[in-house]
N, C-alpha and C positions, 0 to 999 in steps of 0.2 A: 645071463648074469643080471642080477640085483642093479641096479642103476642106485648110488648113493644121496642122500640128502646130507650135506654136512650143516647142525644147528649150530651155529655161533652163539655162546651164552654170555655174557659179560655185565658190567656193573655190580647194581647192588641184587640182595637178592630176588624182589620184586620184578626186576627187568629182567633178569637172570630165566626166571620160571615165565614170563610171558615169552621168549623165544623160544625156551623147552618146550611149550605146551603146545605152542603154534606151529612149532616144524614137528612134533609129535602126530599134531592131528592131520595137518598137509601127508608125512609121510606115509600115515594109516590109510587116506583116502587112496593112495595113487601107488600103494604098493612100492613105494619105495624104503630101500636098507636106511636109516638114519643114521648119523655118527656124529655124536654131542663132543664139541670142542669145546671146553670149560677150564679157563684158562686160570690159575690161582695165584690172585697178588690183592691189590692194596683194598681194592672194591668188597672181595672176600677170599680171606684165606681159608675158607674151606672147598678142600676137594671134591668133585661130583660124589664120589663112593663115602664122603662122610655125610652124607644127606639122602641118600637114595639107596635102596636096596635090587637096583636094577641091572642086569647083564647085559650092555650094548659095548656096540666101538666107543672108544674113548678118543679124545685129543686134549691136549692142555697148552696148548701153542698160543700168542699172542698175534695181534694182529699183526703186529710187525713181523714174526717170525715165518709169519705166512705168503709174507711180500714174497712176491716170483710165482708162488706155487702155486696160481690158481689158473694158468692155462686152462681153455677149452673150455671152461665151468660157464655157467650164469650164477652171476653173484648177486644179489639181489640186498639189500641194505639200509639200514635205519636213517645213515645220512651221510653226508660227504667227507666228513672228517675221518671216520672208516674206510670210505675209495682212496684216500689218500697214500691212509697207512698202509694199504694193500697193494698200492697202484695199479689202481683199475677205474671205469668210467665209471661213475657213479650210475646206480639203477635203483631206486626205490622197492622195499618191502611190500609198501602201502598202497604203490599204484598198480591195483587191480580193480575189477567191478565186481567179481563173483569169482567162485574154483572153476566155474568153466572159462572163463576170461584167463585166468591162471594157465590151464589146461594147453589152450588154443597157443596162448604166449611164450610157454617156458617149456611146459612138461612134450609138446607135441616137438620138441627141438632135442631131446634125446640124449641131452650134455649131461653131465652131472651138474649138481646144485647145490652151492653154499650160501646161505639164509642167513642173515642177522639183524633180527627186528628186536628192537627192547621195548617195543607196546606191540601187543597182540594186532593186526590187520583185522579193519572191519570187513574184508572179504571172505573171511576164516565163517562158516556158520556156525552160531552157538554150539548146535549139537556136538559138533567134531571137537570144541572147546572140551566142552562137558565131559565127554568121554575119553579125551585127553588127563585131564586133572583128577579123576577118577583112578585112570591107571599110575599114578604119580611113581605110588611103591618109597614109601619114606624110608629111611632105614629105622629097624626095629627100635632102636632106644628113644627115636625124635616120636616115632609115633606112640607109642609106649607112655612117655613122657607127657606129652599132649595131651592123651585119655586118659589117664588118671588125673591129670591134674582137673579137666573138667569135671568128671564122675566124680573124686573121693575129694577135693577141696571146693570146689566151687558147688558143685553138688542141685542143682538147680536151675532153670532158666534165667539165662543174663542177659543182658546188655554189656557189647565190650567198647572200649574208648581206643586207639592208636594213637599217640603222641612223637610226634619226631623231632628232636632236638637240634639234632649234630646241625648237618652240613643244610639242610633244610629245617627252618620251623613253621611244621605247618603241623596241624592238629588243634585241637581247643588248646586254650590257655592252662597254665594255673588254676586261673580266677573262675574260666568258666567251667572247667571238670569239677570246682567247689561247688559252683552253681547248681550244677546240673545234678549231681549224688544228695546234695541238702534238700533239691527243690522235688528228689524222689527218692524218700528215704527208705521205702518200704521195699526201693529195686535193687537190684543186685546187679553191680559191675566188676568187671577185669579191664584193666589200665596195664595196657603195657608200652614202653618208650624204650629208646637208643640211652636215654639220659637214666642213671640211677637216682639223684635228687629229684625228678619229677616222677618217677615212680614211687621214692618215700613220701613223697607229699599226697599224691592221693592214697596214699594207703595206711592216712592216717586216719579216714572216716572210715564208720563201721562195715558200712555196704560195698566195699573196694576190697577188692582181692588182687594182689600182684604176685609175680612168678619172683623166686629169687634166682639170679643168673652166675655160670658162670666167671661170665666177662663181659663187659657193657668196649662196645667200640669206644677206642681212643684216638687224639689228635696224631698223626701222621711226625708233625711236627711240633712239642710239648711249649714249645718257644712263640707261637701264632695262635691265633683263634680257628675255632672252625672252617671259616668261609675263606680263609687266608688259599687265596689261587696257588695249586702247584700240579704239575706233570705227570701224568702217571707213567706206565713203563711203556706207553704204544705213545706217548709225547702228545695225550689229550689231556686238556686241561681237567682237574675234580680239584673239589674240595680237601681240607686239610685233616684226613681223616684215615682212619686204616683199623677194617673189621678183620678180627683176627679170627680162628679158625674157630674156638668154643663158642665166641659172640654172634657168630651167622648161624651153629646148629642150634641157640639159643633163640633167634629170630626165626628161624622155620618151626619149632615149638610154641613162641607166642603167635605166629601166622597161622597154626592150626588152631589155639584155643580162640585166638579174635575170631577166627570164620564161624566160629560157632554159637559163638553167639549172637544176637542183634545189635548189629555196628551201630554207633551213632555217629551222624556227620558225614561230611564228606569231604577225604583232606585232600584230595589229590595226586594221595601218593600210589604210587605200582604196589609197595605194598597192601594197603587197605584194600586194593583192586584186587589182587591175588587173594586175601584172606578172604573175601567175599566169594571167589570161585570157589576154593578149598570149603567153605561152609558148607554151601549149596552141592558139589558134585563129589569129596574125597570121603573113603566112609571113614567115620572115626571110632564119637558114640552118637547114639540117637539120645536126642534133647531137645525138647522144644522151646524154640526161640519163642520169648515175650512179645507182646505188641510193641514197635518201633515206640521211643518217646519222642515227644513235639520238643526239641533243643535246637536250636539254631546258631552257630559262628559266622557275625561278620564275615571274616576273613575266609571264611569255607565257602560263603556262599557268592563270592565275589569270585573265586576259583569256579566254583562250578560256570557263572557267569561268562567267564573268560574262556571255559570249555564247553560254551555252546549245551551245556547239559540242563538247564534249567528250565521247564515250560513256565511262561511268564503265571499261569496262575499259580501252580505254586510257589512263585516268588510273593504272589501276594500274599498269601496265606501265611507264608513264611514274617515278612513285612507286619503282617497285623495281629501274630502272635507278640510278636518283639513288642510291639507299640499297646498292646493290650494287656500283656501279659505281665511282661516284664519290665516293661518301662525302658525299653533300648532304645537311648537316643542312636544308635546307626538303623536303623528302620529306613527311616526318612533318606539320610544318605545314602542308601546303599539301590533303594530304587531308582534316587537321582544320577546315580552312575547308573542305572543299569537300558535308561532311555535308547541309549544309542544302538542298542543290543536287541531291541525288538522293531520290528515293521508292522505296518498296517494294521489289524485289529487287535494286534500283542499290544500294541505301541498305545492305542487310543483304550486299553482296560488297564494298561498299567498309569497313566495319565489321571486315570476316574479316582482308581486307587490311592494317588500320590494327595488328590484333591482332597479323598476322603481323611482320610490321613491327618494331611493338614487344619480341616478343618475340627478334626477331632483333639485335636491337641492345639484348637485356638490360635494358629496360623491362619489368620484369613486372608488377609494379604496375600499369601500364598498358594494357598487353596486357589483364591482368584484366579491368577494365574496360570496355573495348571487348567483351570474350566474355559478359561477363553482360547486356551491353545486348542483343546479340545474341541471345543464349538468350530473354532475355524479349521479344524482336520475332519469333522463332521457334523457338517451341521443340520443332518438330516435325523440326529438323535436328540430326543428330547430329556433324556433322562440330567444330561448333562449341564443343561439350558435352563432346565429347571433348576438342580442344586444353585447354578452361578446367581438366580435370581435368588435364592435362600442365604447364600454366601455374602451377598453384596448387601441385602437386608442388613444382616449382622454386622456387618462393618460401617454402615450407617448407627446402626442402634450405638456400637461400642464407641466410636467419635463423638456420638451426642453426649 
């Protein structure tokens, strides 16, 4: 007999598809039966069968509902608030080193297996990702809908934007989706958001194409704001929100057209993350993405910052567009948070950078500053030693 993998799907639908796709590919490698338990309430009221065109075991049980019933399993889990609901010891999704460490740990123990990770495990190898999201099998109208709407309105290679309003606002601004379509008029974008008003707002310049939707998600409770904390039905805490059933096969249709084209930014969402797989590995139509544009958010790249994702020089790069380009006063700020976050030779090229910076925008004082920490973190570089002496020249000359 089949030895089972049970996927536990839950939240939004972002998280939702990083557990599909990772217990997909795990159960492809190891030969085991899978059975997607995809449980429908307030996160997303749509049913696995109105999103997928797929014949497996089903479940739609809550965690709660599942309390008792996982004797004898290894359960394996995004985090503790889930062993709770369960009552069972917690065991991490994530703590693995590879599929053979998996292997040796879980599968060589013979149990069956209930999985619930809502970010994909870096021990998953891309490949088994790829091939995973590839087989997705949308249901015919979501994907239907998706291809044409890139082929017959979009009609060309884009650039798409992700905006998320509700319970998270992360994504560009307003301000900077005007920026960014005015400052390249001749490209062509799809904006799509949770919010209707900031989908009307970018689709009021020419080179913006938006989806019109069934249903845009609504507050949970019409009395509170979004972020207003309240309970879901397994007694974790979410936001003040509730995607209803047309609204999620509505978001799995702009998560096909965003993959498709070249995302800009990077918001941090499991969405955005998801659309970028679905680009690269689901077939839709063939369309060549344009070359990435040079656009940068604050607020994105402090995200990436915080998720360890950012190599410090393209933070510089990033940094002396803003301050060259555009005249972003968060340039400067956002490197000065970003110090604590690099070591050793990251540390003393983002240092040079801050100096340069400074000094390019007549901070010298500052500039200063940044050169003598730098001297004294290495003083075996002359490049440094020298600017400080050009540095301090100027701030002579400008006192005089």
């Amino acid at each position: 007999m089949t030895r089972r993998l049970a996927i536990y799907c839950d939240g939004g639908l972002g998280n939702r598809l990083n557990a599909l796709v990772a217990g997909l590919a795990i159960a492809g490698y190891f030969k085991l039966e899978p059975v997607v338990h995809w449980p429908v309430n307030a996160n997303c009221r749509a049913a696995f069968a109105d999103l997928f065109d797929r014949d497996m075991r089903l479940g739609a049980g809550s965690l709660s509902s599942l309390r008792g019933a996982l004797a004898g399993h290894d359960v394996l889990l995004h985090d503790s608030v889930a062993a709770e609901r369960l009552d069972v010891s917690f065991a991490s999704a994530y703590a693995f080193e590879s599929m053979n460490d998996f292997a040796v740990r879980i599968v060589a123990n013979g149990r069956p297996l209930f999985f619930y990770p809502a970010l994909i495990p870096s021990w998953i190898p891309a490949p088994l990702i790829a091939s995973a999201v590839a087989e997705l099998c949308f249901a015919a109208e979501i994907h239907r809908a998706a291809g044409e709407f890139v082929r017959d309105v979009i009609g060309a290679p884009f650039h798409s934007v992700h905006l998320r309003r509700t319970d998270l606002n992360i994504g560009l601004t307003d301000i900077e989706v005007m920026r960014l379509v005015r400052h390249h008029p001749d490209a062509l974008f799809f904006v799509c958001s949770d919010d209707a008003g900031a989908e009307r707002l970018a689709a009021a310049h020419p080179n913006v194409r938006v989806r019109g939707k069934a249903e845009y998600v609504v507050r949970g409770d019409d009395r509170r704001d979004w972020l207003a904390p309240r309970l879901d039905e397994d007694g974790r805490l979410m936001g003040n929100l509730d995607r209803g059933r047309d609204s999620v096969i509505d978001a799995a249709i702009d998560m096909l057209v965003l993959g498709r084209g070249s995302i800009v930014g990077y918001s941090g969402s499991t969405f955005q993350t998801m659309a970028r797989l679905l680009g690269d590995h689901y077939p839709l139509v063939d369309i060549v993405r344009p070359p990435p544009v040079a656009f940068f958010s604050p607020r994105e790249v402090s995200r990436q910052l915080t998720a360890q994702q950012l190599p410090v020089a393209q933070l510089v790069k990033i940094a002396g567009a803003w301050s060259a380009e555009l005249g972003e006063p968060s340039a400067t700020r956002v490197l000065q948070s970003a110090l604590d976050a690099y070591e050793a030779d990251d540390r003393l090229q983002l240092l040079y950078a801050l100096a340069q910076i400074a000094r390019r925008d007549r901070q010298l004082q500052l500039a200063s500053i940044y050169l003598r920490e730098l001297v004294r973190l290495a003083p075996q570089l002359s490049d440094p030693r020298t600017l400080l002496g050009a540095v301090e020249l100027e701030i002579i000359g400008a006192e005089g």
